[in-house]
C-alpha positions in Angstrom: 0.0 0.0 0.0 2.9 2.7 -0.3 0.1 4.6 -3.0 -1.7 5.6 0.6 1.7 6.7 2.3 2.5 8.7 -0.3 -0.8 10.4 -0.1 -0.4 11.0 2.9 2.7 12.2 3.0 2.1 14.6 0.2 -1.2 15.8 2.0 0.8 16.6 5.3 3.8 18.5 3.2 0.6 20.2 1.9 -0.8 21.2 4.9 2.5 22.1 6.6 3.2 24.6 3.5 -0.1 26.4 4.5 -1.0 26.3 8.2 -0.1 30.4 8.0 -3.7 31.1 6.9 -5.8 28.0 8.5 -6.5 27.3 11.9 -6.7 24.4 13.6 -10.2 23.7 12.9 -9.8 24.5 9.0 -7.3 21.7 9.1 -9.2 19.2 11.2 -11.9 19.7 8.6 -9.9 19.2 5.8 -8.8 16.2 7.1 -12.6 14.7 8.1 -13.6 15.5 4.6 -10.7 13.6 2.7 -11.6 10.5 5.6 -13.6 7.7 4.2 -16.7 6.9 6.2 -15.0 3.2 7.4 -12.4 5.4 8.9 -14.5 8.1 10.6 -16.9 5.3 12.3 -13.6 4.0 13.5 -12.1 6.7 14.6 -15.5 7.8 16.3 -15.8 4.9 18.0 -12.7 5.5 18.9 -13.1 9.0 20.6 -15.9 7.1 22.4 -14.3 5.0 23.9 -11.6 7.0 25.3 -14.0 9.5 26.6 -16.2 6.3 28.5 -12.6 5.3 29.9 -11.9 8.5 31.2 -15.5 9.9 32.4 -17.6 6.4 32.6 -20.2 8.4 34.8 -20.7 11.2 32.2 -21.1 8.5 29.2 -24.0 6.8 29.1 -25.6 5.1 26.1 -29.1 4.5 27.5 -31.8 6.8 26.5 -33.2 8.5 29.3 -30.0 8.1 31.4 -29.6 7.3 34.8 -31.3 10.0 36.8 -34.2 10.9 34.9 -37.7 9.5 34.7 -39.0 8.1 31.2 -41.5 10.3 30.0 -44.9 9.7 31.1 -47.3 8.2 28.2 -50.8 10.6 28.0 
């Protein structure tokens, strides 16, 4: 696969060469848009699991959480 490493190579020389007029956040979406959707679902789940291991109480997967009531049916 050296096609891919030379991408990506050429994409951080790229972005090295203009960083003097984006920010941080230009860059970051640069590189979400050239991502495939296979890799951001990975790296997603990634994120997701680092912030669970780090903040277990604040991540919580179920719908109404743990301290609220379930809406009431009228």
């Amino acid at each position: 696969m050296p096609h891919l490493h030379e991408d990506k190579i050429k994409f951080l020389e790229e972005m090295a060469n203009d960083t003097g007029s984006k920010t941080a956040q230009d860059i970051q979406d640069v590189i979400f848009r050239r991502m495939s959707a296979d890799k951001k679902l990975e790296v997603a789940a990634g994120l997701w699991i680092l912030a669970r291991a780090l903040n277990p109480e604040k991540i919580d997967f179920r719908i109404h959480g743990r301290d609220r009531p379930a809406p009431s049916a009228h």
